[in-house]
mmCIF file as Biopython writes it, N, C-alpha, C and O atoms, coordinates in Angstrom:
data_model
#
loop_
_atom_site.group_PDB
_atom_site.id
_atom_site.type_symbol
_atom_site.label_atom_id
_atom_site.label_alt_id
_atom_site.label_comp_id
_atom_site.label_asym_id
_atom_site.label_entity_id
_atom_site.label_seq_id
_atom_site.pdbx_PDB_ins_code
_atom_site.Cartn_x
_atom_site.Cartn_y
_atom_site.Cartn_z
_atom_site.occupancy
_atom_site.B_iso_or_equiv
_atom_site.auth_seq_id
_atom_site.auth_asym_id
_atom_site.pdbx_PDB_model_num
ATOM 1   N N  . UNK A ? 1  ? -2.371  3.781   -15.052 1.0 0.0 1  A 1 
ATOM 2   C CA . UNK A ? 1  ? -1.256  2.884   -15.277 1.0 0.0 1  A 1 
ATOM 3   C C  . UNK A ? 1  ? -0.050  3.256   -14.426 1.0 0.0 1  A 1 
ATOM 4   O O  . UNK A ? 1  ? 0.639   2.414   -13.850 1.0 0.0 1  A 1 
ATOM 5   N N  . UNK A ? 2  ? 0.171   4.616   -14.379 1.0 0.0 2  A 1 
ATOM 6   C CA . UNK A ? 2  ? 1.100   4.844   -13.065 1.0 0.0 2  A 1 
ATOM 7   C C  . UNK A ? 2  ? 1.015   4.262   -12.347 1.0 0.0 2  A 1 
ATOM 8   O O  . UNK A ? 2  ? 2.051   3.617   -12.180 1.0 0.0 2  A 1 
ATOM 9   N N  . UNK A ? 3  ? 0.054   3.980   -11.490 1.0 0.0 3  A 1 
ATOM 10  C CA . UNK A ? 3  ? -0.222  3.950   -9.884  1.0 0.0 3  A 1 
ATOM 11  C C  . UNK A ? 3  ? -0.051  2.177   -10.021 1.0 0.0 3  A 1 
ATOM 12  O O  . UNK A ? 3  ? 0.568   1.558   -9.155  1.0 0.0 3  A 1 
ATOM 13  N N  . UNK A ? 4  ? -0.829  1.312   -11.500 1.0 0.0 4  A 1 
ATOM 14  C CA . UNK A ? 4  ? 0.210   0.114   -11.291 1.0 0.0 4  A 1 
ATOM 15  C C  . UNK A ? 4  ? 1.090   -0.173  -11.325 1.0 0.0 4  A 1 
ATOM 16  O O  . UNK A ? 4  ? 1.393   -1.255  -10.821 1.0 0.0 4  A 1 
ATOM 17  N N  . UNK A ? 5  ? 2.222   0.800   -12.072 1.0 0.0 5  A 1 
ATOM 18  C CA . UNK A ? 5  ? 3.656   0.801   -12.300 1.0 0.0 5  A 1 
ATOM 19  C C  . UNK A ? 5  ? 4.031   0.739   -10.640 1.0 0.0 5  A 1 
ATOM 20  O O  . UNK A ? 5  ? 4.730   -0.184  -10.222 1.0 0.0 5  A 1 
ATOM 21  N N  . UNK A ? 6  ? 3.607   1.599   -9.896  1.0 0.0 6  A 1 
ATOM 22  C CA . UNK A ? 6  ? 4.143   1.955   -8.683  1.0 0.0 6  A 1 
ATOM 23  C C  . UNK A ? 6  ? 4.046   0.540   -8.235  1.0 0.0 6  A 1 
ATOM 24  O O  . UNK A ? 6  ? 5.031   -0.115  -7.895  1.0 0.0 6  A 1 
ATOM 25  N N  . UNK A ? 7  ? 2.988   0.152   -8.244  1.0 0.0 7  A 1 
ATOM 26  C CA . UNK A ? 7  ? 2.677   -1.323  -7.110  1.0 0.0 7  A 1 
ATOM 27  C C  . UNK A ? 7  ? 3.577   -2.242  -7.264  1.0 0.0 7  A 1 
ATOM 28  O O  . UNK A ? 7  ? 4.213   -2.917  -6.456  1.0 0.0 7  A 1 
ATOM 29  N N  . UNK A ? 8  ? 3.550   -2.174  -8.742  1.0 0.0 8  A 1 
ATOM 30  C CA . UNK A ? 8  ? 5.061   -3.367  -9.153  1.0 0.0 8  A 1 
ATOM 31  C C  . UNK A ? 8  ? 6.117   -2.742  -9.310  1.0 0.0 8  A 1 
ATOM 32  O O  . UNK A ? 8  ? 7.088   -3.413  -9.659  1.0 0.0 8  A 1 
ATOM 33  N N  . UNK A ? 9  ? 6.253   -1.638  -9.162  1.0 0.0 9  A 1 
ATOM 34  C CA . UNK A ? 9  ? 7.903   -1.951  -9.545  1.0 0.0 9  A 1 
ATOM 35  C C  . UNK A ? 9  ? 8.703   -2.093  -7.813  1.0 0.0 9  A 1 
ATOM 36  O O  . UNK A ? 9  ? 9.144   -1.164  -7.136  1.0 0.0 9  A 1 
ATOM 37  N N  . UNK A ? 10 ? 8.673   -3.555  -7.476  1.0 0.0 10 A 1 
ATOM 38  C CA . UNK A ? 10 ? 9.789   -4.024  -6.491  1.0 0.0 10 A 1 
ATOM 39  C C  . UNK A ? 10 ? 9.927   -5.035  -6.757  1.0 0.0 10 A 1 
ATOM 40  O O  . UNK A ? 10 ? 9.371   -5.652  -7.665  1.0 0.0 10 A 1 
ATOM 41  N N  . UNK A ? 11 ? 10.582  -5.343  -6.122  1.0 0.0 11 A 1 
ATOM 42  C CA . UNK A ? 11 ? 11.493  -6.955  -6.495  1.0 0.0 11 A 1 
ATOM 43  C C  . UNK A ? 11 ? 10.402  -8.046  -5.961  1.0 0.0 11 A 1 
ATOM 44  O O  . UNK A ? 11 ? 10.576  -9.157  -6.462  1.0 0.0 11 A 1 
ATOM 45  N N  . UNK A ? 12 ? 9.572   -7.975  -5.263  1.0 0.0 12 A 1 
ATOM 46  C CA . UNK A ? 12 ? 8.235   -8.840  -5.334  1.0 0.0 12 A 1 
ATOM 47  C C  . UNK A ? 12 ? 7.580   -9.457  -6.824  1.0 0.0 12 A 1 
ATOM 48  O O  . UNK A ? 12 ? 7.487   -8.775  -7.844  1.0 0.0 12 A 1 
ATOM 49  N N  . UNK A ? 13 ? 7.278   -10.475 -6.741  1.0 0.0 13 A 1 
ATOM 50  C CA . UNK A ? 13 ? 6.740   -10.871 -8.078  1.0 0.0 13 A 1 
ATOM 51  C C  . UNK A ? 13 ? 4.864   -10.710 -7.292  1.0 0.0 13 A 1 
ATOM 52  O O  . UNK A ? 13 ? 4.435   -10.937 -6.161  1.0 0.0 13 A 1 
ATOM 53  N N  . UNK A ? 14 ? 4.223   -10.239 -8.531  1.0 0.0 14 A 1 
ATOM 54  C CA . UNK A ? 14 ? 2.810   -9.708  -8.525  1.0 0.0 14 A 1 
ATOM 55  C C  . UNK A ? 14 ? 2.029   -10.767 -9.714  1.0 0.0 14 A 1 
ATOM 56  O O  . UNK A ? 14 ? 2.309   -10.840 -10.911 1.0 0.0 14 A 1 
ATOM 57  N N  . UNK A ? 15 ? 1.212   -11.366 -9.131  1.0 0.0 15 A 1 
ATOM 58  C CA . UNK A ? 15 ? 0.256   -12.125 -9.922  1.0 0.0 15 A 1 
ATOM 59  C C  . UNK A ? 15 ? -1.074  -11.427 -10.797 1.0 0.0 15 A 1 
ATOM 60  O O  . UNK A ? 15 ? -1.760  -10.544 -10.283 1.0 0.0 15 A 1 
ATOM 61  N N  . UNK A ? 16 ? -1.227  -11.740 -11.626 1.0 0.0 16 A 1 
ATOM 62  C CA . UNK A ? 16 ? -2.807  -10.554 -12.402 1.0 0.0 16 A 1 
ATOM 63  C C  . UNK A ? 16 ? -4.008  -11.692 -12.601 1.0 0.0 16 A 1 
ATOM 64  O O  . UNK A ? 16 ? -3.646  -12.809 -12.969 1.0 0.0 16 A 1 
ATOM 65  N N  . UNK A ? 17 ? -5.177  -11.490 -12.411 1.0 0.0 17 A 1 
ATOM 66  C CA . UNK A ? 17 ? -6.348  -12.342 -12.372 1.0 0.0 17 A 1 
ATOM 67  C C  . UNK A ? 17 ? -7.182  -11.400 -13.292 1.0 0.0 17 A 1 
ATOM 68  O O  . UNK A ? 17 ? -7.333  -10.189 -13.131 1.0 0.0 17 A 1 
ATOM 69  N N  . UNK A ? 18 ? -7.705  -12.192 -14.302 1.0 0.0 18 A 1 
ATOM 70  C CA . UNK A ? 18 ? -9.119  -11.906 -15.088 1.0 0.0 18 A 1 
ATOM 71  C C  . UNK A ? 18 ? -10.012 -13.119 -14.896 1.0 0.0 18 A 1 
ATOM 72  O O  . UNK A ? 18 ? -9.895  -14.343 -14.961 1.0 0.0 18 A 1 
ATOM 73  N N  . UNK A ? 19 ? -11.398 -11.814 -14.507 1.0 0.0 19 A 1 
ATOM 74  C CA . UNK A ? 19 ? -12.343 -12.949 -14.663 1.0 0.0 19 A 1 
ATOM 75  C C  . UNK A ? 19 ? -13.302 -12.459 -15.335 1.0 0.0 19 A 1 
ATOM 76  O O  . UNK A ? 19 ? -13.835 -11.365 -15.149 1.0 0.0 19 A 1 
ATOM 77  N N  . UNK A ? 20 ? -13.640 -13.505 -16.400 1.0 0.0 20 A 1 
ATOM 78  C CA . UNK A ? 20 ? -14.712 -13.236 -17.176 1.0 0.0 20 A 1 
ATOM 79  C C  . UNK A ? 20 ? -15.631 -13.626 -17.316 1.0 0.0 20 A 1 
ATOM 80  O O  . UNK A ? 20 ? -15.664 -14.834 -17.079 1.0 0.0 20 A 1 
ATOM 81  N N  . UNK A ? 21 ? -16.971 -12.999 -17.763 1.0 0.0 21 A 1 
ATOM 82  C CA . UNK A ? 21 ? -18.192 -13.701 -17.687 1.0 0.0 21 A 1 
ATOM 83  C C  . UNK A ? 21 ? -19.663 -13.462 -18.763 1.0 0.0 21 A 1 
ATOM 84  O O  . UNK A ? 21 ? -19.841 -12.442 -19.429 1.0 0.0 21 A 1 
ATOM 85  N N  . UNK A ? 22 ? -20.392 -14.381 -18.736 1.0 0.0 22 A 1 
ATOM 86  C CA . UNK A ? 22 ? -21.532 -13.895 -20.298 1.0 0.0 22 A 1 
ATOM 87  C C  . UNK A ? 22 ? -22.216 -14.739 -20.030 1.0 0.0 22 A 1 
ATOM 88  O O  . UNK A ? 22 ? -21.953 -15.907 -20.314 1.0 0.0 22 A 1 
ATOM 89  N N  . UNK A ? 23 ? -24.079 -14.089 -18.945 1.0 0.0 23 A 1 
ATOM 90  C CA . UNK A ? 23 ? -24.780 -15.133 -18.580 1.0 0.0 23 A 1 
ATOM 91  C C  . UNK A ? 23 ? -24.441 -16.018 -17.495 1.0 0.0 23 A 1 
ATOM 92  O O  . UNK A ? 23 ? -24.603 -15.360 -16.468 1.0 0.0 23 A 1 
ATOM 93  N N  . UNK A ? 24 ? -24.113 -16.999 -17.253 1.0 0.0 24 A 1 
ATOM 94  C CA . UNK A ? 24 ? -24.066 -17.698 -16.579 1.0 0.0 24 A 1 
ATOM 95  C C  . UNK A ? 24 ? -22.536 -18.660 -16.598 1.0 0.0 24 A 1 
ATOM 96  O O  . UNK A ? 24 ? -22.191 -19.658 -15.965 1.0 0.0 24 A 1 
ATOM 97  N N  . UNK A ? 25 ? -22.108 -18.131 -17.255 1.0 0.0 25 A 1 
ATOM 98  C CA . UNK A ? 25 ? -20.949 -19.160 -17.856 1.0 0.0 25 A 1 
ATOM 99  C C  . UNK A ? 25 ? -19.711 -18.084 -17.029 1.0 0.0 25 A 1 
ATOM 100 O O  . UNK A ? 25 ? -20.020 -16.899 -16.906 1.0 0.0 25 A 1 
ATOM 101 N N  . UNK A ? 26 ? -18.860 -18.378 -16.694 1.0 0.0 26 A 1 
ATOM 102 C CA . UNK A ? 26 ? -17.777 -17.628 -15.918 1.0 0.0 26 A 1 
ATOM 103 C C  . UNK A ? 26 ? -16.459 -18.374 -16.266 1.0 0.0 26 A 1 
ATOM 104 O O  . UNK A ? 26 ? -16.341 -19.589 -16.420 1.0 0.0 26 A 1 
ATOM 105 N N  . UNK A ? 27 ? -15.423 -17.364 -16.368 1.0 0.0 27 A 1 
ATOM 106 C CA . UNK A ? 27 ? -13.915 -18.329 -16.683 1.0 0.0 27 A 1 
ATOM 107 C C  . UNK A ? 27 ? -12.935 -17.085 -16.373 1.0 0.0 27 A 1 
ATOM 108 O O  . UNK A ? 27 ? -13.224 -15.906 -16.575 1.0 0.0 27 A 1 
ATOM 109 N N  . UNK A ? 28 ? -11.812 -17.534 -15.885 1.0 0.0 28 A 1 
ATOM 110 C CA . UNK A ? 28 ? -10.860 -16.762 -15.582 1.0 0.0 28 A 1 
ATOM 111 C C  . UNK A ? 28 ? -9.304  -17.202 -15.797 1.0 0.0 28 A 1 
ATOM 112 O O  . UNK A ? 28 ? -8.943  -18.378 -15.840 1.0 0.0 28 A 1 
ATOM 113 N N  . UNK A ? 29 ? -8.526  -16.189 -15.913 1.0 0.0 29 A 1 
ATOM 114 C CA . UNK A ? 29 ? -7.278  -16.477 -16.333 1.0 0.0 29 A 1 
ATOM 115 C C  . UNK A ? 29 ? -6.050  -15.686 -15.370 1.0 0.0 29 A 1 
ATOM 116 O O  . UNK A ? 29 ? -6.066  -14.482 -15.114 1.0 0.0 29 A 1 
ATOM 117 N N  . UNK A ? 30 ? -5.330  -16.355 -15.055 1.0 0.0 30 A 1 
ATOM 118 C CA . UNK A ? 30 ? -4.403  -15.705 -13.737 1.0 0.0 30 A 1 
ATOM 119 C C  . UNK A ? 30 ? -2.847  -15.796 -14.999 1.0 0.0 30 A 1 
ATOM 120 O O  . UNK A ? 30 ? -2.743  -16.708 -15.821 1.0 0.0 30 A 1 
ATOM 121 N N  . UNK A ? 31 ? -1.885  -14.731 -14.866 1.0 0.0 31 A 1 
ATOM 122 C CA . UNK A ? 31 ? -0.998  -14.489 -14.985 1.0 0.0 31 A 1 
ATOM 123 C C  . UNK A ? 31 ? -0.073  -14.480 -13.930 1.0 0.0 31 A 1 
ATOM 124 O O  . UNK A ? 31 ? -0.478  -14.360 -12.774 1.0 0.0 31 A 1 
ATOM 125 N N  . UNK A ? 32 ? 1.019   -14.584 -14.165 1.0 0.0 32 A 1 
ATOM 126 C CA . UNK A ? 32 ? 2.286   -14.798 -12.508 1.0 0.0 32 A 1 
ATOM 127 C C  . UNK A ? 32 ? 3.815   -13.858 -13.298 1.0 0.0 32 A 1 
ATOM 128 O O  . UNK A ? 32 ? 4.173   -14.063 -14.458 1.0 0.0 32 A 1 
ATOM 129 N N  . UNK A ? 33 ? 4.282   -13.185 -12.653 1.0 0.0 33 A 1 
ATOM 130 C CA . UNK A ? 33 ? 5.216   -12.344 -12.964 1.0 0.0 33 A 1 
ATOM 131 C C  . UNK A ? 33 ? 4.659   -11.054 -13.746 1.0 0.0 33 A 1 
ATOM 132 O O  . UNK A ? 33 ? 4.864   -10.696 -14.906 1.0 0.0 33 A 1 
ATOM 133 N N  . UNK A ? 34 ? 3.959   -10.530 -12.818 1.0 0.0 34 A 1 
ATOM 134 C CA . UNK A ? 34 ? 3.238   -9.640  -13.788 1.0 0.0 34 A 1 
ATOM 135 C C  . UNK A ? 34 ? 3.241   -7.877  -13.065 1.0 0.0 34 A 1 
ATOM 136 O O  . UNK A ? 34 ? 2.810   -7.487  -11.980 1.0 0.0 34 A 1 
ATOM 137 N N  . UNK A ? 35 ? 3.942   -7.081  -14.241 1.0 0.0 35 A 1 
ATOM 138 C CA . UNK A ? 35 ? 4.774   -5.900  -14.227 1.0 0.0 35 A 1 
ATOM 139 C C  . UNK A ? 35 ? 4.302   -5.058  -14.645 1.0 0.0 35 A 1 
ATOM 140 O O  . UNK A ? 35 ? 3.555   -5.567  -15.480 1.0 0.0 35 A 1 
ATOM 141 N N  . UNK A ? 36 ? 4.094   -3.453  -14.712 1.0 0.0 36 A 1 
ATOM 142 C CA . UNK A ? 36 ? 3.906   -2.693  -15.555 1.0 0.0 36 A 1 
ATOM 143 C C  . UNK A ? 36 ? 5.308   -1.733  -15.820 1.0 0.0 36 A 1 
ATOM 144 O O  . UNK A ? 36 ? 5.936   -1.432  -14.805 1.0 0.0 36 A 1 
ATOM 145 N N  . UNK A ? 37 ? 5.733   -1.327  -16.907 1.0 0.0 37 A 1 
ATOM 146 C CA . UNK A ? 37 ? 6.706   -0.528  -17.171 1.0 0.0 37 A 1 
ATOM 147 C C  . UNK A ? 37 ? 6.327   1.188   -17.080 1.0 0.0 37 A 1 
ATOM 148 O O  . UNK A ? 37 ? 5.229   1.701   -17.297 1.0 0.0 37 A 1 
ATOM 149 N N  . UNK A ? 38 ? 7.539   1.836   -16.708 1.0 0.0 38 A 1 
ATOM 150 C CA . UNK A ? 38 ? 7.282   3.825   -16.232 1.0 0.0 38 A 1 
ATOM 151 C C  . UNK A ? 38 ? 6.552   4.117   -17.491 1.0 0.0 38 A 1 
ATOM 152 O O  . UNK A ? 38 ? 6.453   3.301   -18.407 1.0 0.0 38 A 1 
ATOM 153 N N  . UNK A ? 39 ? 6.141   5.087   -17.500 1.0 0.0 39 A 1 
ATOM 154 C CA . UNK A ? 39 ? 5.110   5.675   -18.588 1.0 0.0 39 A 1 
ATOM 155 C C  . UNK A ? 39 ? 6.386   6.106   -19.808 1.0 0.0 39 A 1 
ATOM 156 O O  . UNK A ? 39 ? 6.045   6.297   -20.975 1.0 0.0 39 A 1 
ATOM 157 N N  . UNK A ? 40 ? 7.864   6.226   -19.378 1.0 0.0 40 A 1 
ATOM 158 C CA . UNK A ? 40 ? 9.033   6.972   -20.140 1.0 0.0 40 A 1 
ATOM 159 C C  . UNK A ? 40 ? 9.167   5.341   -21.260 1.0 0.0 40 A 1 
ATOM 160 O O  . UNK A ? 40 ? 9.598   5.415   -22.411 1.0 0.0 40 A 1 
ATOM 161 N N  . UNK A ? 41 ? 8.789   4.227   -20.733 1.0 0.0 41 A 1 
ATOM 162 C CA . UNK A ? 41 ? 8.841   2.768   -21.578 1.0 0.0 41 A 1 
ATOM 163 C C  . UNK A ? 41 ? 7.509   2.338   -22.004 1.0 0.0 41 A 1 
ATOM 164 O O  . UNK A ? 41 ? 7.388   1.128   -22.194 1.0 0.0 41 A 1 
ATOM 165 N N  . UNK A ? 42 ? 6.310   3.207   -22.224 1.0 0.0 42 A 1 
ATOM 166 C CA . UNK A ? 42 ? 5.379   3.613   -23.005 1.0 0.0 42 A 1 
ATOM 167 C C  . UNK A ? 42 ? 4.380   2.499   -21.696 1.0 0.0 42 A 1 
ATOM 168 O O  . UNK A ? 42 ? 3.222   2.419   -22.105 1.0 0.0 42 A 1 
ATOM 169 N N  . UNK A ? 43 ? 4.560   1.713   -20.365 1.0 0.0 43 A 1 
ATOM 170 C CA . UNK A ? 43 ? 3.930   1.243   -19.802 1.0 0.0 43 A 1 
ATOM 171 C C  . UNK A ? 43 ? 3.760   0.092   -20.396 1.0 0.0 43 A 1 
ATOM 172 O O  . UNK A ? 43 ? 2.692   -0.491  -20.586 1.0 0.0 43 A 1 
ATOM 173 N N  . UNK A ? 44 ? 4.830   -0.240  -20.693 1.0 0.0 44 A 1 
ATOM 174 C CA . UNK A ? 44 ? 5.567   -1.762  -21.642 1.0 0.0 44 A 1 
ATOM 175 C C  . UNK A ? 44 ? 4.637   -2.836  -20.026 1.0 0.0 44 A 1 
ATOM 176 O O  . UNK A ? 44 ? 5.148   -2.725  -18.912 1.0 0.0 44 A 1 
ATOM 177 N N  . UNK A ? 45 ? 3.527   -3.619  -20.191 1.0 0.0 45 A 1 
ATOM 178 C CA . UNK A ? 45 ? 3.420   -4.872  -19.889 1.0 0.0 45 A 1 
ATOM 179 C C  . UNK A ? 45 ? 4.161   -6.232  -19.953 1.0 0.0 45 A 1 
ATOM 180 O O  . UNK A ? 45 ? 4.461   -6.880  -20.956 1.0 0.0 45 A 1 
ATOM 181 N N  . UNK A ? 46 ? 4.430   -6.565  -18.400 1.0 0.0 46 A 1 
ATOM 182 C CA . UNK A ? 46 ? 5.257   -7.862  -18.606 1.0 0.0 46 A 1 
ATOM 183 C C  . UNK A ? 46 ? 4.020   -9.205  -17.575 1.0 0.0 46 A 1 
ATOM 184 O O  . UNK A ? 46 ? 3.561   -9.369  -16.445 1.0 0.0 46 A 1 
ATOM 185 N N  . UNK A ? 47 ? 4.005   -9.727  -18.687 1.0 0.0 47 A 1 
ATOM 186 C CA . UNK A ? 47 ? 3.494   -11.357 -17.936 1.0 0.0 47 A 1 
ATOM 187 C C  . UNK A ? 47 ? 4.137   -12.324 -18.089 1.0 0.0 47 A 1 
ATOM 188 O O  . UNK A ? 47 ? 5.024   -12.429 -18.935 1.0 0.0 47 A 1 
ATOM 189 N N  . UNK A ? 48 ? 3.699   -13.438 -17.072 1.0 0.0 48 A 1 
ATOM 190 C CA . UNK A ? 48 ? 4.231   -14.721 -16.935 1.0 0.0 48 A 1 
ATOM 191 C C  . UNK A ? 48 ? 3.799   -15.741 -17.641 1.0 0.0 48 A 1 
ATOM 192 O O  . UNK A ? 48 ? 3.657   -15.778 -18.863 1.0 0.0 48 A 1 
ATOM 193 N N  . UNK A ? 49 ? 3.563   -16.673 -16.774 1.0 0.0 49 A 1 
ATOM 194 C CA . UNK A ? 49 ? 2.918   -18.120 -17.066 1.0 0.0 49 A 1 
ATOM 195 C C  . UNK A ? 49 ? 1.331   -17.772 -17.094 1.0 0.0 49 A 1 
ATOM 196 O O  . UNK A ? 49 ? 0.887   -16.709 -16.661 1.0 0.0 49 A 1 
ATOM 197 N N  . UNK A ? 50 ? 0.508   -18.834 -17.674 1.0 0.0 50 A 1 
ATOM 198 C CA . UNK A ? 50 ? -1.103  -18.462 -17.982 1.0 0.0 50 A 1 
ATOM 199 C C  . UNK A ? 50 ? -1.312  -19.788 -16.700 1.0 0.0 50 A 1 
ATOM 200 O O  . UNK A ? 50 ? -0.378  -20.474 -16.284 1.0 0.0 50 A 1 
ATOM 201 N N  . UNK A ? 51 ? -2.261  -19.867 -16.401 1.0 0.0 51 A 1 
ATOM 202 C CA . UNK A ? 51 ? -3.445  -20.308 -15.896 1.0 0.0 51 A 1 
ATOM 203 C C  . UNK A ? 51 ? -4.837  -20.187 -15.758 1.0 0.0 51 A 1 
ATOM 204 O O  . UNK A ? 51 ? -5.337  -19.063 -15.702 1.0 0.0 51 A 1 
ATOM 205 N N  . UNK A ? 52 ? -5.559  -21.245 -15.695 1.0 0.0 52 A 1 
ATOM 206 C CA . UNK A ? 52 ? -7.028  -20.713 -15.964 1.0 0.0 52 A 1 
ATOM 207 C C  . UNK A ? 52 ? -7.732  -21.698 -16.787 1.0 0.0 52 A 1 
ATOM 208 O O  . UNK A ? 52 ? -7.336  -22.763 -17.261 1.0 0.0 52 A 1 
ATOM 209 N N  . UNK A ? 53 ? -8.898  -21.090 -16.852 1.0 0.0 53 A 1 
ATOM 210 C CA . UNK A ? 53 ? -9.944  -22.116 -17.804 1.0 0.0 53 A 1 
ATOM 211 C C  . UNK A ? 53 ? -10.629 -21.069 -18.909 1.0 0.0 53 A 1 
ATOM 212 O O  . UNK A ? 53 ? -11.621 -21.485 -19.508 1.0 0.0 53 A 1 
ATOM 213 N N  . UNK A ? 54 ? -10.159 -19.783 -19.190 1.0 0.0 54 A 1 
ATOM 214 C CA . UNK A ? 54 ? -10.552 -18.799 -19.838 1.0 0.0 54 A 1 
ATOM 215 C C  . UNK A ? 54 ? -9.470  -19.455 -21.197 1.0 0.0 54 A 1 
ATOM 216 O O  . UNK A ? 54 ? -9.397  -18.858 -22.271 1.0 0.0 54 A 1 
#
């Protein structure tokens, strides 16, 4: 979780993608404004808006 804290913490906004799957069936869900907080703010998660078909 550090090393994602690192990636985000700049003033860039960072998008997050899940994709999921079971068999044959696949669906995914994208997040937009998406942050991790220093390990001292317990690695407090911040997301955005949803998208997706998950």
């Amino acid at each position: 979780l550090e090393k994602i804290h690192e990636l985000t913490n700049t003033p860039t906004q960072y998008e997050v993608r899940f994709d999921l799957g079971s068999g044959s069936e696949r669906k995914y869900a994208v997040y937009d404004n998406f942050k991790v907080a220093p390990s001292k703010q317990k690695f407090k998660l911040t997301i955005g808006n949803y998208k997706g078909n998950a």
